[in-house]
ROSENU-369198 format. One record per residue (C-alpha): residue number from 0; x negated, y, z negated; residue in three letters; chain. Coordinates in Angstrom, 1 decimal. Layout:
! residues N
<node seq="NUM" xx="X" yy="Y" zz="Z" type="ALA" mol="A"/>
...
! end
This chain:
! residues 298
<node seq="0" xx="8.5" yy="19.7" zz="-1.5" type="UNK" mol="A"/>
<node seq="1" xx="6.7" yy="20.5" zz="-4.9" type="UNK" mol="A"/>
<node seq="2" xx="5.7" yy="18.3" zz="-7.5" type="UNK" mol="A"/>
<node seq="3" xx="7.7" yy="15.3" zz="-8.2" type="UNK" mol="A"/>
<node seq="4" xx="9.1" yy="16.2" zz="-11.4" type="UNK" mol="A"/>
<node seq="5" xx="9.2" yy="12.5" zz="-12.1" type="UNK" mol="A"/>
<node seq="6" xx="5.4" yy="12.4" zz="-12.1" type="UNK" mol="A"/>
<node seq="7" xx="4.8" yy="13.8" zz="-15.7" type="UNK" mol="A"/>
<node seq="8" xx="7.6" yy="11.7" zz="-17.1" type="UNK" mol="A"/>
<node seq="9" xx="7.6" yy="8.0" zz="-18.8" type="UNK" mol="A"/>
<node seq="10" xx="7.5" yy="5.2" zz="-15.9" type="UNK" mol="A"/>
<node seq="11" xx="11.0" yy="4.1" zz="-14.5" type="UNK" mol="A"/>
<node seq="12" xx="10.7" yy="0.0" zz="-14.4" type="UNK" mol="A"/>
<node seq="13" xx="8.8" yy="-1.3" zz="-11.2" type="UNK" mol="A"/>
<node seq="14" xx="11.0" yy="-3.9" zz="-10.3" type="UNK" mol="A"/>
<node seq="15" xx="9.3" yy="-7.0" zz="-10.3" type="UNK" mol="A"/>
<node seq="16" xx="11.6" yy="-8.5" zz="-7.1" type="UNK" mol="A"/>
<node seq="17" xx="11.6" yy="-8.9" zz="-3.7" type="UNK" mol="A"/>
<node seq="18" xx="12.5" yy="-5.3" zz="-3.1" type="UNK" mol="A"/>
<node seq="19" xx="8.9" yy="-4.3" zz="-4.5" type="UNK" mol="A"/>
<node seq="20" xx="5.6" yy="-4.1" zz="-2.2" type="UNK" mol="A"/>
<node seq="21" xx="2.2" yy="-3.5" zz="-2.9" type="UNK" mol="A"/>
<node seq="22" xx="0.2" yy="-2.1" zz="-0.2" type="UNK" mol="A"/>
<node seq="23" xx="-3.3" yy="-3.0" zz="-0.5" type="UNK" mol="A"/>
<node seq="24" xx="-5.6" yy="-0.6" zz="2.1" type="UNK" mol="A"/>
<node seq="25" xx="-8.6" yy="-1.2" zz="3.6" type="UNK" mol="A"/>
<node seq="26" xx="-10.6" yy="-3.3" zz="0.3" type="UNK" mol="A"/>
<node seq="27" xx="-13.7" yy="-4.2" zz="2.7" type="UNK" mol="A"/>
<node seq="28" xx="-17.2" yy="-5.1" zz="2.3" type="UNK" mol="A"/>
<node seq="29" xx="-18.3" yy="-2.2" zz="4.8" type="UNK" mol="A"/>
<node seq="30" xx="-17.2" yy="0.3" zz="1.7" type="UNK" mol="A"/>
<node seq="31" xx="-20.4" yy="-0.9" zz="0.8" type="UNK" mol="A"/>
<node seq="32" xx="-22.7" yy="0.8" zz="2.8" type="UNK" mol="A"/>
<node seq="33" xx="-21.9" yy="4.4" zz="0.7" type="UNK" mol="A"/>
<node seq="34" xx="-24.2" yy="6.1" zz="2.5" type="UNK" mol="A"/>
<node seq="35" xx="-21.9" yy="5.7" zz="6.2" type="UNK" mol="A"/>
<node seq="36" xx="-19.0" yy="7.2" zz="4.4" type="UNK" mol="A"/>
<node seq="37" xx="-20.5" yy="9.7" zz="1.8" type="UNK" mol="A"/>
<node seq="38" xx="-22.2" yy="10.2" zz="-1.7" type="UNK" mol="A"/>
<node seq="39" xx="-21.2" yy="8.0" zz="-4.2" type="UNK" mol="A"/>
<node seq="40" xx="-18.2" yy="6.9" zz="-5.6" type="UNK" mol="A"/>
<node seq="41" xx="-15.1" yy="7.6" zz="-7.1" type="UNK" mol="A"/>
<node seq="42" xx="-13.3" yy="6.1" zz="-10.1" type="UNK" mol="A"/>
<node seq="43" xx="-15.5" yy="3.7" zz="-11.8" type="UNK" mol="A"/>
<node seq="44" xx="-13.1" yy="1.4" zz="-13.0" type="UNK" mol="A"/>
<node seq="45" xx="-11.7" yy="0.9" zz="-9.3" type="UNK" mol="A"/>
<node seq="46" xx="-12.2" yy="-2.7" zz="-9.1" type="UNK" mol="A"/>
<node seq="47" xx="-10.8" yy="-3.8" zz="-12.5" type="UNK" mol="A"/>
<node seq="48" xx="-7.8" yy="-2.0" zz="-11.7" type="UNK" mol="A"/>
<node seq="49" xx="-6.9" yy="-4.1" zz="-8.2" type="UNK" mol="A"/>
<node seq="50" xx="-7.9" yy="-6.9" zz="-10.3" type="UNK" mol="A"/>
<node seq="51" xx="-5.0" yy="-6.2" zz="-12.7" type="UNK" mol="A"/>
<node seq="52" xx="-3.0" yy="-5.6" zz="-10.0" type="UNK" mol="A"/>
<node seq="53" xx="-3.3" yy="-8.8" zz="-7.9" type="UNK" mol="A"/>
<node seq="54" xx="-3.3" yy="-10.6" zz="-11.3" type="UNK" mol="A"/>
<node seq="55" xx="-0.1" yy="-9.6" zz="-12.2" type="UNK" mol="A"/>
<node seq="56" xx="1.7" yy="-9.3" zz="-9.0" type="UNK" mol="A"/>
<node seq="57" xx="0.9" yy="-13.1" zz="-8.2" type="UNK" mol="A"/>
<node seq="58" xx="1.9" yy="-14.6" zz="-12.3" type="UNK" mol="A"/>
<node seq="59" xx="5.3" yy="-13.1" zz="-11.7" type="UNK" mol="A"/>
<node seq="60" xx="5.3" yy="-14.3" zz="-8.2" type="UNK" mol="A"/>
<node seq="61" xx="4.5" yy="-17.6" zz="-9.2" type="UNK" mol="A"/>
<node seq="62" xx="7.6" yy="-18.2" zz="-11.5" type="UNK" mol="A"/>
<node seq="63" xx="9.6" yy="-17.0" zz="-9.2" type="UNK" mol="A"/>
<node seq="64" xx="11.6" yy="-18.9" zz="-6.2" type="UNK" mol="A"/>
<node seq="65" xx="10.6" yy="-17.8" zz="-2.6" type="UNK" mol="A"/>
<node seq="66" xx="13.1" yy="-15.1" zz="-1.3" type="UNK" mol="A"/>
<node seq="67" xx="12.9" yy="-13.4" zz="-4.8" type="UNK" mol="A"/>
<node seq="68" xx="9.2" yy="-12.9" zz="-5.4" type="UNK" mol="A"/>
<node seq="69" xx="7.4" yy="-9.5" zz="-4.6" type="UNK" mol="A"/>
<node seq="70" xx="5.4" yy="-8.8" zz="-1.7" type="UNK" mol="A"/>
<node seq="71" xx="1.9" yy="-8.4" zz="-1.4" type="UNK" mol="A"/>
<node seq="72" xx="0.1" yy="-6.5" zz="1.6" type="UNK" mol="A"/>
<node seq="73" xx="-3.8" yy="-6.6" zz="2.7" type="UNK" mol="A"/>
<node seq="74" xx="-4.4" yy="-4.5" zz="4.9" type="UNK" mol="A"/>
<node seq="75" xx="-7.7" yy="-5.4" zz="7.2" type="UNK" mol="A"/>
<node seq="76" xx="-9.5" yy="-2.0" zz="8.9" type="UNK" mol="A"/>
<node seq="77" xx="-10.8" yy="-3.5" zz="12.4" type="UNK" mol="A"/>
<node seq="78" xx="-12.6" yy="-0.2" zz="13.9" type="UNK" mol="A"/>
<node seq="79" xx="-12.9" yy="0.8" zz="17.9" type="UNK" mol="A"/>
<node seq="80" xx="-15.8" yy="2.3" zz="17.1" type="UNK" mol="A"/>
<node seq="81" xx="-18.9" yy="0.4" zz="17.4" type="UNK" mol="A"/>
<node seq="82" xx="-20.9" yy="2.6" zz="14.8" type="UNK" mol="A"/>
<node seq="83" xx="-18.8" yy="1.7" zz="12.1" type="UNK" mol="A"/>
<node seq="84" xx="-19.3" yy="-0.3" zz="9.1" type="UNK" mol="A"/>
<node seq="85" xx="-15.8" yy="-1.8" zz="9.9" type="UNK" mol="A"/>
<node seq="86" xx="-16.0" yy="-2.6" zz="13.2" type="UNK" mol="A"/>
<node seq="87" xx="-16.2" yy="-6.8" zz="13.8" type="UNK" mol="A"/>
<node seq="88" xx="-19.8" yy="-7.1" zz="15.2" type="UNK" mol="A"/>
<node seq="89" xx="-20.7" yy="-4.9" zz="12.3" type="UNK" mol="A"/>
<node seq="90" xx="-23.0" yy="-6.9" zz="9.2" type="UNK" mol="A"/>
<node seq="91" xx="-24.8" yy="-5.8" zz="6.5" type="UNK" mol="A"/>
<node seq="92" xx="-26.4" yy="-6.5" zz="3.1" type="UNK" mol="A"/>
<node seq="93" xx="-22.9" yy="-6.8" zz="1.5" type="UNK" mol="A"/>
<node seq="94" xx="-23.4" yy="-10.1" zz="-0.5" type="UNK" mol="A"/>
<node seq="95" xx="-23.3" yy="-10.7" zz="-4.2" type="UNK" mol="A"/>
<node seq="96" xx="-27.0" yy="-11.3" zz="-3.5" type="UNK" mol="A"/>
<node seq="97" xx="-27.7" yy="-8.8" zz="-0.6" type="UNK" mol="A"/>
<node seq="98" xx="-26.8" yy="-11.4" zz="2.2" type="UNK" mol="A"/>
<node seq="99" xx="-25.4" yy="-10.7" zz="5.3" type="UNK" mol="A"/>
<node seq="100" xx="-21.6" yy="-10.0" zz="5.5" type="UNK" mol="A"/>
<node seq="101" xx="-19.4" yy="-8.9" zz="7.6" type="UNK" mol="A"/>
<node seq="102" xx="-18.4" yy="-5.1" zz="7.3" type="UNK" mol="A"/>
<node seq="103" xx="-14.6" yy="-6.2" zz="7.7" type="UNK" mol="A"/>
<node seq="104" xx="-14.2" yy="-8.9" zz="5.5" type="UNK" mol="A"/>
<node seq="105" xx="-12.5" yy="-8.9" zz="2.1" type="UNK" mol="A"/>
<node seq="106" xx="-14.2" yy="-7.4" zz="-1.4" type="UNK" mol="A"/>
<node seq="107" xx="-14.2" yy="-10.6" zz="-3.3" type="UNK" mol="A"/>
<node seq="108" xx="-12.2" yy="-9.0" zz="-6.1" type="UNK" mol="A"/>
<node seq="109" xx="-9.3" yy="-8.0" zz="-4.0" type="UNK" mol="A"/>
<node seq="110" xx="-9.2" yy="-11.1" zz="-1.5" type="UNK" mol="A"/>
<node seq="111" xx="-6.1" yy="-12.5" zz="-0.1" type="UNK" mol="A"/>
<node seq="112" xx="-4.8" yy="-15.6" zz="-0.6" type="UNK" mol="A"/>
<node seq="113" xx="-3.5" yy="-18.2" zz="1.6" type="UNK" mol="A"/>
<node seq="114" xx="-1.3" yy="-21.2" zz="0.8" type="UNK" mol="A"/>
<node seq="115" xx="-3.0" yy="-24.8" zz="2.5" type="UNK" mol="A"/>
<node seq="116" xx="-1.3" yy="-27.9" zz="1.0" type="UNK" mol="A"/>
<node seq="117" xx="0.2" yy="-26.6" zz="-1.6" type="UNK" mol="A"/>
<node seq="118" xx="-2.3" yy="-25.1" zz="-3.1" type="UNK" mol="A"/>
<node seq="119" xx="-3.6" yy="-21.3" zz="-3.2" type="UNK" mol="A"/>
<node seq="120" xx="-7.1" yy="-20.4" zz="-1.9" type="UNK" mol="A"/>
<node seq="121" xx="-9.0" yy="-17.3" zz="-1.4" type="UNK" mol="A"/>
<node seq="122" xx="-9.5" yy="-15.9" zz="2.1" type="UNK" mol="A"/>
<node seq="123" xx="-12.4" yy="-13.5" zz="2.3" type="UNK" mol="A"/>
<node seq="124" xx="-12.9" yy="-13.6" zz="5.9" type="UNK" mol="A"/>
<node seq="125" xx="-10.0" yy="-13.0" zz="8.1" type="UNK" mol="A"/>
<node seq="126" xx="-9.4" yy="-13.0" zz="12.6" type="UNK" mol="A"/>
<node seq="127" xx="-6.3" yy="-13.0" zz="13.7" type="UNK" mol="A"/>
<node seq="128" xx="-5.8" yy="-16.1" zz="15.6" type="UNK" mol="A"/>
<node seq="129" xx="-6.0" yy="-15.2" zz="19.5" type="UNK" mol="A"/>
<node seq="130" xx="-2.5" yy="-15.6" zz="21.6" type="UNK" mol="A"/>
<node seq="131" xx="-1.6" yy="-19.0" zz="22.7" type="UNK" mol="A"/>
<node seq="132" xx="-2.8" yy="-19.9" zz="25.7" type="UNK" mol="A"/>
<node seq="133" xx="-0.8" yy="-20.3" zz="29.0" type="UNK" mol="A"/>
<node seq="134" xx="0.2" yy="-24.5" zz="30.1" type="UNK" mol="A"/>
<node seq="135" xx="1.5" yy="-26.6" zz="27.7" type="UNK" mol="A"/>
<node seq="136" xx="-1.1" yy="-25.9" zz="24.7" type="UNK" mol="A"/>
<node seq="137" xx="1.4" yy="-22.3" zz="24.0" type="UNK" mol="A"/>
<node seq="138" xx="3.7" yy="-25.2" zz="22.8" type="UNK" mol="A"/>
<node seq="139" xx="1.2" yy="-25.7" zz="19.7" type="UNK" mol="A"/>
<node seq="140" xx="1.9" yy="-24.7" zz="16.6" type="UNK" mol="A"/>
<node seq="141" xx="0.6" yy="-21.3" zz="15.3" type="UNK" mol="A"/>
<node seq="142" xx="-2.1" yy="-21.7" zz="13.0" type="UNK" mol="A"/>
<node seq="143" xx="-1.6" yy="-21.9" zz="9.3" type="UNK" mol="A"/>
<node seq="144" xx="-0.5" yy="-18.7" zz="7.4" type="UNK" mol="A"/>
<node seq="145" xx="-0.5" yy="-16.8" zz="4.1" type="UNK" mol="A"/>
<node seq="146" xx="2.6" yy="-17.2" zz="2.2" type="UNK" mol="A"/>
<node seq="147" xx="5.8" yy="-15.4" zz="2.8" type="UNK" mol="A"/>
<node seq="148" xx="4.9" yy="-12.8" zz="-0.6" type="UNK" mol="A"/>
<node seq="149" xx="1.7" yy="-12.6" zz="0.6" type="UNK" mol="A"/>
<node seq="150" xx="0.5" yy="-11.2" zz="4.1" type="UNK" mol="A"/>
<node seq="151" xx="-2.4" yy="-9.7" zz="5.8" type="UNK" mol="A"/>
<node seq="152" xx="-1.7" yy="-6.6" zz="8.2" type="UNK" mol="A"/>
<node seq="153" xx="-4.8" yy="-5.3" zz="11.0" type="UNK" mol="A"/>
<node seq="154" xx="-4.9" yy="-1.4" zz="11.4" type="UNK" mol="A"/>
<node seq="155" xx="-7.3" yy="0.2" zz="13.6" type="UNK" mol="A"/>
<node seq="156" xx="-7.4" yy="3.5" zz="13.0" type="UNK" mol="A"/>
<node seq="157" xx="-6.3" yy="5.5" zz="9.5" type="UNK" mol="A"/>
<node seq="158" xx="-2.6" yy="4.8" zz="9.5" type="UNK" mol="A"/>
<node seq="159" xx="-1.3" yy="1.4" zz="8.7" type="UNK" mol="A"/>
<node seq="160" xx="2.1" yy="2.7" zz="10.1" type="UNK" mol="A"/>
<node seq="161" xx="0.4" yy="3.5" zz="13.7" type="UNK" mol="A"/>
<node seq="162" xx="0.5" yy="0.2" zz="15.9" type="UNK" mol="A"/>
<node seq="163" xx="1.3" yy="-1.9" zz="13.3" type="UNK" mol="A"/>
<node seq="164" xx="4.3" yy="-4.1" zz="12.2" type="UNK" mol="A"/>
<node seq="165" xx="4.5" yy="-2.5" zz="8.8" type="UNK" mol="A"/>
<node seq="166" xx="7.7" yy="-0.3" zz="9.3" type="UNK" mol="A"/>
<node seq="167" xx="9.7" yy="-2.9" zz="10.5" type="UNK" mol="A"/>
<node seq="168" xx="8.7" yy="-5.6" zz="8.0" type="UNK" mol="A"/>
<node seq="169" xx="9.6" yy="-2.7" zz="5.2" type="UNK" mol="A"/>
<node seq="170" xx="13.3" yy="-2.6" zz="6.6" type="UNK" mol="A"/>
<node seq="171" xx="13.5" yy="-6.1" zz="7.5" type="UNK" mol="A"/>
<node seq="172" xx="12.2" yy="-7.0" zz="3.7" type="UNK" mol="A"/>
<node seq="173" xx="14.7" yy="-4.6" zz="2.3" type="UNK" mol="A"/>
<node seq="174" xx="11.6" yy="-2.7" zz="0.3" type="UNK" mol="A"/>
<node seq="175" xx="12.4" yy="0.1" zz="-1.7" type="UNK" mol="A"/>
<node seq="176" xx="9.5" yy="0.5" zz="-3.9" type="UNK" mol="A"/>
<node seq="177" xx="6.5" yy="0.7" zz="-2.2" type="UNK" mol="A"/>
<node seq="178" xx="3.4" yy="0.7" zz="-4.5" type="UNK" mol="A"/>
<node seq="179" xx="0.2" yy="2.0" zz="-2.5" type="UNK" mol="A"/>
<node seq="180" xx="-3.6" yy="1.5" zz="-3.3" type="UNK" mol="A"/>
<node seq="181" xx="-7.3" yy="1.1" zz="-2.2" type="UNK" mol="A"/>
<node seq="182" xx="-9.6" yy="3.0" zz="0.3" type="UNK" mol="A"/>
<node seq="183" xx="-10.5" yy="5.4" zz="0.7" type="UNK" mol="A"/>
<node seq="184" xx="-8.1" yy="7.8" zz="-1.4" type="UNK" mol="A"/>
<node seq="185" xx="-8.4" yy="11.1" zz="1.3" type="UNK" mol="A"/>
<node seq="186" xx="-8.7" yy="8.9" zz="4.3" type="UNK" mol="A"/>
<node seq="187" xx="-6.1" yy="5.8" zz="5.2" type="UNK" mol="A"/>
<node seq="188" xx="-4.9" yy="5.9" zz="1.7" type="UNK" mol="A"/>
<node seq="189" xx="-3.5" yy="9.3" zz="1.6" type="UNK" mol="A"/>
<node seq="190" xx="-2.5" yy="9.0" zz="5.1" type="UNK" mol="A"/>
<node seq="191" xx="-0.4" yy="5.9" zz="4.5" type="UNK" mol="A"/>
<node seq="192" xx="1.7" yy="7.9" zz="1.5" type="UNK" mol="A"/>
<node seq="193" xx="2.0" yy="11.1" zz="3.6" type="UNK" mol="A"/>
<node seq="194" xx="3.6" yy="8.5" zz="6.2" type="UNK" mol="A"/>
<node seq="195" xx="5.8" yy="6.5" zz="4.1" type="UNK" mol="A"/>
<node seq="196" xx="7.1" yy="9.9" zz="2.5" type="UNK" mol="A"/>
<node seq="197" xx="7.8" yy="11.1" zz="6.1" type="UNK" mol="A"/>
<node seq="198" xx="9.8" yy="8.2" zz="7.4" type="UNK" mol="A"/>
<node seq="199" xx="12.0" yy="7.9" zz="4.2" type="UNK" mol="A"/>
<node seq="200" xx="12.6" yy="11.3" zz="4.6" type="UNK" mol="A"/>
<node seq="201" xx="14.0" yy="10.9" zz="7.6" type="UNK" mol="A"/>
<node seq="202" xx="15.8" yy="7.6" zz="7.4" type="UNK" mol="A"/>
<node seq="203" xx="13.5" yy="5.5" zz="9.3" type="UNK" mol="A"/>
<node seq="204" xx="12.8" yy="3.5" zz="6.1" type="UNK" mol="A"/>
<node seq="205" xx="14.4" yy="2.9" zz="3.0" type="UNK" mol="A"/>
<node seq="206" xx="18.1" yy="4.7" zz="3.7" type="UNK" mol="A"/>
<node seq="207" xx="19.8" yy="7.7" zz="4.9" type="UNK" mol="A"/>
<node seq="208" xx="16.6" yy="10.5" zz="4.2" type="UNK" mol="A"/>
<node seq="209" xx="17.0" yy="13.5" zz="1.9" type="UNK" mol="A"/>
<node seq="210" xx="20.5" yy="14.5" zz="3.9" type="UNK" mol="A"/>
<node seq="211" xx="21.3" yy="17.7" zz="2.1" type="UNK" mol="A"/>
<node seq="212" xx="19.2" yy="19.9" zz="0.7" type="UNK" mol="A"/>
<node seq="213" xx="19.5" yy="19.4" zz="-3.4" type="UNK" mol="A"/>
<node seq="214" xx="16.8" yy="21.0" zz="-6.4" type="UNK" mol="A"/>
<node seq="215" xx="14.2" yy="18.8" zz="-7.4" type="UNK" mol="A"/>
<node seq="216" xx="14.9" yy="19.2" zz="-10.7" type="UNK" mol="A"/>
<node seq="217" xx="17.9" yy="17.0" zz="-9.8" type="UNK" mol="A"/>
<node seq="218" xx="15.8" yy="14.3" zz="-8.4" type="UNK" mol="A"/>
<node seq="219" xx="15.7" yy="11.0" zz="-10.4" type="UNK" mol="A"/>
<node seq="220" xx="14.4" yy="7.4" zz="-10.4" type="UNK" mol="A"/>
<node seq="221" xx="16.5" yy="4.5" zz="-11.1" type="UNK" mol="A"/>
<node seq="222" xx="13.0" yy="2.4" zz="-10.9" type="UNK" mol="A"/>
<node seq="223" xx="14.0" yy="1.0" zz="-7.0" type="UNK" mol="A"/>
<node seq="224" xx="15.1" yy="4.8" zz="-5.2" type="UNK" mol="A"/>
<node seq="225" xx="15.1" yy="8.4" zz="-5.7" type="UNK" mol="A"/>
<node seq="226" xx="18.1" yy="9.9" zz="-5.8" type="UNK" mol="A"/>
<node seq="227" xx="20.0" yy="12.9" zz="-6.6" type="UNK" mol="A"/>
<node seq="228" xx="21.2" yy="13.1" zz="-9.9" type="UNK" mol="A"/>
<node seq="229" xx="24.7" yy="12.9" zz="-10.2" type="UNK" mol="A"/>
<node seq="230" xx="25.1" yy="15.2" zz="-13.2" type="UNK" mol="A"/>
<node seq="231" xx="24.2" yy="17.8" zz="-10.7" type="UNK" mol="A"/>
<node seq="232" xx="27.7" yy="17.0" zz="-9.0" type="UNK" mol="A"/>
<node seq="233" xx="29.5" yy="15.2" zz="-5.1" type="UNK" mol="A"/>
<node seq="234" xx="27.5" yy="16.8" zz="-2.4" type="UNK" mol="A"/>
<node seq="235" xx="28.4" yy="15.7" zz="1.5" type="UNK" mol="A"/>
<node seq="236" xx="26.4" yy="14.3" zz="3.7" type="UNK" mol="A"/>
<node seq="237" xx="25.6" yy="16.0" zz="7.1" type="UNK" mol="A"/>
<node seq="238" xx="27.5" yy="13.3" zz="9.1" type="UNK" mol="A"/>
<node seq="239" xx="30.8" yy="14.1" zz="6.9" type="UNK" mol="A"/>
<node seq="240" xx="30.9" yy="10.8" zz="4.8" type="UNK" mol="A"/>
<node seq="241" xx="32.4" yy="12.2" zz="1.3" type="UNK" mol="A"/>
<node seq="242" xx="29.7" yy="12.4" zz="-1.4" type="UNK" mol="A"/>
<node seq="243" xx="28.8" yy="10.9" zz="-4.3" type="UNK" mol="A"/>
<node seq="244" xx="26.4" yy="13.1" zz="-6.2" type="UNK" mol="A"/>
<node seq="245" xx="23.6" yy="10.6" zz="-4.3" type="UNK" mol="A"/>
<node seq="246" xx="22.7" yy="13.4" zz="-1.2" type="UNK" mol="A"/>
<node seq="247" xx="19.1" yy="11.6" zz="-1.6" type="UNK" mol="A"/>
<node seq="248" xx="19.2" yy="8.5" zz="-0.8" type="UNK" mol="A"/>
<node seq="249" xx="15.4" yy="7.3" zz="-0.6" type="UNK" mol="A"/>
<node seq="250" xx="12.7" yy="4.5" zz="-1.4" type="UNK" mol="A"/>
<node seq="251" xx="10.6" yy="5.2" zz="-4.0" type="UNK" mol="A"/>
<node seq="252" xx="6.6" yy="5.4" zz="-3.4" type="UNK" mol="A"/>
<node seq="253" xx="4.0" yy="5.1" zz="-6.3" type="UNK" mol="A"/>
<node seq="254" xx="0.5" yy="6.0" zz="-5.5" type="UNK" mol="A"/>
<node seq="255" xx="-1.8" yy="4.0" zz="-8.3" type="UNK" mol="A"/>
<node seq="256" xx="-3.9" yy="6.8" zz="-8.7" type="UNK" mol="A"/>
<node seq="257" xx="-6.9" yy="5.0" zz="-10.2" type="UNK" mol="A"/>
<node seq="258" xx="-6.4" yy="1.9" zz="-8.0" type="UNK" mol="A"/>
<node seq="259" xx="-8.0" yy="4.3" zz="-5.2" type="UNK" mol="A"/>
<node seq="260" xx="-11.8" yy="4.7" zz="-4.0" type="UNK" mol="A"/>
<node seq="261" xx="-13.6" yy="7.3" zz="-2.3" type="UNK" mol="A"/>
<node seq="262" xx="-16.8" yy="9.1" zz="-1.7" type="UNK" mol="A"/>
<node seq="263" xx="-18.4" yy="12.3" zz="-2.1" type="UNK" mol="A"/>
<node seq="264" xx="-18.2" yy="14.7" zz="0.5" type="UNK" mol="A"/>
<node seq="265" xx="-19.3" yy="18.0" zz="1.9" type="UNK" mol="A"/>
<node seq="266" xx="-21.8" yy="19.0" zz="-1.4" type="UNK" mol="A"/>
<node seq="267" xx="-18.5" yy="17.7" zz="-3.8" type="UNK" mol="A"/>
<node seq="268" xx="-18.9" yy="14.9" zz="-6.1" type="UNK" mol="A"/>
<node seq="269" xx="-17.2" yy="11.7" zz="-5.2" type="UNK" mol="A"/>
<node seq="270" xx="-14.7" yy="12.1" zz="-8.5" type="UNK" mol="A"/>
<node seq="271" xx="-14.1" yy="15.5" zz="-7.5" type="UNK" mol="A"/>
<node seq="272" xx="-12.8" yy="14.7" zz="-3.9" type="UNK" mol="A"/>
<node seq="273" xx="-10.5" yy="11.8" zz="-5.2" type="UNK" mol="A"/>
<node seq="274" xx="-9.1" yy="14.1" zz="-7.9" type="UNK" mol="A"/>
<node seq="275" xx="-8.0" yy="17.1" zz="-5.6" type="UNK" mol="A"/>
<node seq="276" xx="-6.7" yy="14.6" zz="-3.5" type="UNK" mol="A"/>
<node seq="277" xx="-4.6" yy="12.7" zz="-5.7" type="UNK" mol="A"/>
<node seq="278" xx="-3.3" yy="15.6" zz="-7.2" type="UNK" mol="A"/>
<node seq="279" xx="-2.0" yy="17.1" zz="-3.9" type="UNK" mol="A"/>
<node seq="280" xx="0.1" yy="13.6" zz="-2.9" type="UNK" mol="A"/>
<node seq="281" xx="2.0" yy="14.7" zz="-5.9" type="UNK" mol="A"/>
<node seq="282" xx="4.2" yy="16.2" zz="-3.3" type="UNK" mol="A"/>
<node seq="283" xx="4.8" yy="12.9" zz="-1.4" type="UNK" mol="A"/>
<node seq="284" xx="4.6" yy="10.4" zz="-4.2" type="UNK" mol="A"/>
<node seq="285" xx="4.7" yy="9.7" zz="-7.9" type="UNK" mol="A"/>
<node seq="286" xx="1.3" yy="8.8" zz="-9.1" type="UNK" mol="A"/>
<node seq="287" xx="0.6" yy="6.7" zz="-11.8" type="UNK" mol="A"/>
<node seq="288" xx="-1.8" yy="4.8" zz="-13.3" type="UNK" mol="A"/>
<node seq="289" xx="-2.8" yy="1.2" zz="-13.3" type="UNK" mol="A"/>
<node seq="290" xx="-1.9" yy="0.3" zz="-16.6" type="UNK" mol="A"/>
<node seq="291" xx="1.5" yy="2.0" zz="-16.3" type="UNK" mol="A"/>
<node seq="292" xx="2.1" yy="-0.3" zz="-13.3" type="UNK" mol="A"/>
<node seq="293" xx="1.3" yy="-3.3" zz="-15.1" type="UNK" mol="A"/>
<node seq="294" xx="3.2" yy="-2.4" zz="-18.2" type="UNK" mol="A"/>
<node seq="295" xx="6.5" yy="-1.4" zz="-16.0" type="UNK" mol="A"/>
<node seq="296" xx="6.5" yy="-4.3" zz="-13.0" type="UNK" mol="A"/>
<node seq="297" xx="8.9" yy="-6.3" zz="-15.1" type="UNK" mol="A"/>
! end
């Protein structure tokens, strides 16, 4: 697939409803340590932009009722490897002040929050709670949780789709707009779009999968799918079920291109690496900016 040809044109609305997710990758304190992953960084205005983000997902999810509010998704990096900044028993000088953090807990700007007597806190550090033990204390109640629109997912190696819950809570959600951003942009982030394209294409998410084959230039966004454009007339479907001009039948996925980080690799400046990459997920995503987010999620 080329291009999206939806990618140089005005923003469809984000919906700003419980069909909406943003996917929130890897925003740890062990992307710190530049020198473990590369030279330098990427897009200056990285952490204003998640800012913005979090900011505006949680004021409209805050007016709304639960069951109608979007959904927001941390996703934690826990690494196998012991070397790595992100491993648990990994700490380093990652304080405002140079104090000792933990490689794998949350950037203060993009922290999660969790809901404790009705009232919202931040949670910068983050274990999963170990499984309830055997005898009468796995009777106990599971410890206390982040709110239903707002969740934290562990991944342990560079897809959040591999060995994770995420493909099942994005059927059993009902998401069709899938909003993805974070670390780093050629790494887990690009690797998570790839992914999401893949299993919408083939129906494992988000509806039937591009069924028939149909021009691009037919493809359009109502703001929650992607779908064939009717103009371009009834096609059928593969399993004989009479068409309707909608032979694409997909989520849609937005990668907020300058909600991503990365690092300078291989002699190429850090802004270099995240712009070739960026560009080339054009072919699995539409990619937009922060403020075009912001200014659509209504």
């Amino acid at each position: 697939m080329a291009v999206l040809p939806f990618n140089g044109a005005a923003i469809a609305r984000v919906p700003a409803t419980n069909t909406t997710a943003l996917l929130l990758i890897d925003n740890q304190l062990g992307f710190r340590n530049v020198d473990a992953w590369g030279t330098g960084t990427s897009n200056p205005d990285f952490e204003k932009n998640i800012t913005a983000l979090l900011k505006k997902f949680r004021s409209v999810a805050e007016a709304r009722p639960e069951g109608e509010r979007p959904l927001i998704i941390h996703v934690q990096h826990k690494s196998v490897w012991t070397d790595s900044p992100m491993h648990p028993t990994h700490v380093g000088p990652y304080g405002t002040d140079g104090e000792e953090k933990r490689g794998i807990d949350f950037l203060p700007f993009a922290a999660p929050r969790l809901l404790r007597d009705g009232k919202y806190q931040l949670v910068y550090t983050f274990d999963e709670p170990p499984p309830p033990a055997a005898g009468p204390d796995s009777q106990k109640a599971a410890p206390a949780r982040l709110p239903r629109d707002e969740i934290i997912m562990t991944k342990h190696g560079h897809s959040v789709f591999i060995n994770t819950p995420l493909e099942m809570l994005l059927n059993k959600r009902g998401i069709k707009t899938l909003l993805v951003a974070g670390m780093s942009t050629d790494l887990s982030v690009s690797t998570a779009v790839r992914m999401a394209h893949n299993l919408a294409l083939v129906g494992r998410w988000g509806g039937t999968g591009n069924m028939v084959d149909v021009a691009e230039s037919a493809l359009w966004t109502d703001g929650a799918g992607v779908y064939a454009n009717p103009e371009a007339g009834p096609l059928a479907l593969e399993d004989g079920q009479g068409g309707d001009g909608y032979s694409v039948n997909m989520p849609r996925i937005i990668l907020i291109g300058d909600a991503t980080r990365t690092f300078g690799k291989a002699g190429a400046e850090a802004q270099t690496v995240h712009d070739v990459h960026v560009e080339s997920l054009k072919e699995f995503a539409e990619v937009r900016a922060t403020a075009e987010v912001v200014d659509a999620f209504r």
